[in-house]
N, C-alpha and C positions, 0 to 999 in steps of 0.2 A: 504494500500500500504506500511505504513512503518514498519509495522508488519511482513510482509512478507521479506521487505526487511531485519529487524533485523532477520529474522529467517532464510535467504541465508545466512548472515554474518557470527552466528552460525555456520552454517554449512562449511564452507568454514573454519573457522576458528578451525575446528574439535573439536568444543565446544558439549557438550554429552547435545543430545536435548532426553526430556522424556516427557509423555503422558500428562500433564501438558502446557509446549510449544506449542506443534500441536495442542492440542485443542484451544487453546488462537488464533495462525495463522487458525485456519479452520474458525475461530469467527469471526477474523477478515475479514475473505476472503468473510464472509457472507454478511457484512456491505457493502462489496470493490464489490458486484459481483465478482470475479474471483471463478468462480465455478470450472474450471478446475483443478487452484490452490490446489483448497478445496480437491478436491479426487485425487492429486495429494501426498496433505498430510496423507491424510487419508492411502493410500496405503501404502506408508512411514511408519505408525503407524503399519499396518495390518504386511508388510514384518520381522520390526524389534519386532516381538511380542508384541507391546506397548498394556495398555490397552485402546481399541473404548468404550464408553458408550453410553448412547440413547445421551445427549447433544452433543456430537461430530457429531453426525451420524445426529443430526435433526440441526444444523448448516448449514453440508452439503447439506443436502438437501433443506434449504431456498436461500442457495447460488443458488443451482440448479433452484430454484423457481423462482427469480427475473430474473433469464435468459428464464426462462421458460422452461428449460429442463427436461420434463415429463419423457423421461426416465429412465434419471438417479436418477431423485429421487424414482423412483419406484422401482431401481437395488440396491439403499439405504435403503428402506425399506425390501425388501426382504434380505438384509444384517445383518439386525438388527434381524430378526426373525428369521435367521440362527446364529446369534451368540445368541438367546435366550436373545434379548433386550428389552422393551418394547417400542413401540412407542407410543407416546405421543401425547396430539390433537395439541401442533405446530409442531410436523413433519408430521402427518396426513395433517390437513390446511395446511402444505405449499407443502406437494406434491399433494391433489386436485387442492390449487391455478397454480404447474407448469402445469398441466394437463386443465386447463384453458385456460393460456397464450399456451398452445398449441393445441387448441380447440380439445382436447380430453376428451369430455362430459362421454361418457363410463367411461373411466376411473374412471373420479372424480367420479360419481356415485355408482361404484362398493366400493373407499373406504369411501364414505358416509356409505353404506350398510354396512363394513369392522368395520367403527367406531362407528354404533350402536350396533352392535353385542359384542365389547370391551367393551360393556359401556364407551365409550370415550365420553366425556361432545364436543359436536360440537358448535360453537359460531358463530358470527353475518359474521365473517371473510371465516368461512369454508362456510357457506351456500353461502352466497354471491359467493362466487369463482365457489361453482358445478350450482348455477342457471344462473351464468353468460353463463359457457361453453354449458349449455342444450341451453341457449337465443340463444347464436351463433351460433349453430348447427341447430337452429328452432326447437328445441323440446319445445316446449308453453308446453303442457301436463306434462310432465316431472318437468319444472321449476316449473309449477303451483302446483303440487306433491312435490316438495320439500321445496317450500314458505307455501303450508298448512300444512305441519310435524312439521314447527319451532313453533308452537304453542301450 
């Protein structure tokens, strides 16, 4: 919150904010929940040419994660791979975990599928998150496939 708030200040104050700041406020905004915030900034970075890197973009999308906004973490990810970023297994894990929190099992399983193909190293966090949304959904089968691959 006061990250943000020193980053209005800035701003108001026509103090010259560069790709450094916004990341630090998107970071923060991660910690704060305010995921709105988060690509609120990000835009900001995008309009004024700043440069977005994977940690900016996997910020936002953990922001988006604790809120559980699957979409937009997914609009994140396809963001990153449009600007030719790589995504990384915590912006992978935390966009299976929004896709979780918004029992959207598919999803998470396609970028399980997504993250084996990247050879992206998946951990106790990312599984946990796609067998939870399969549990929710009652796909047993599915969960039970994915609890025997971590081995």
């Amino acid at each position: 919150e006061k990250a943000t708030q020193l980053f209005n200040v800035m701003a108001e104050s026509k103090l010259q904010c560069n790709a450094i700041t916004c990341s630090a406020a998107i970071m923060a905004c991660d910690s704060g929940s305010k995921w709105r915030k988060a690509l609120d900034l990000l835009s900001v970075m995008a309009e004024t040419k700043m440069e977005i890197d994977a940690v900016t973009c996997g910020a936002a999308i953990s922001a988006c994660d604790r809120c559980g906004e699957w979409e937009k973490s997914l609009q994140l990810l396809r963001l990153m791979a449009h600007r030719k970023l790589e995504s990384n297994t915590i912006a992978c894990s935390s966009a299976i975990s929004a896709c979780e929190k918004g029992s959207n099992w598919e999803r998470a399983l396609q970028l399980c599928g997504i993250m084996a193909r990247r050879k992206l190293e998946s951990n106790v966090l990312t599984f946990n998150a796609a067998i939870s949304a399969c549990e929710k959904a009652g796909k047993q089968k599915q969960a039970f496939e994915l609890f025997s691959s971590m081995a």
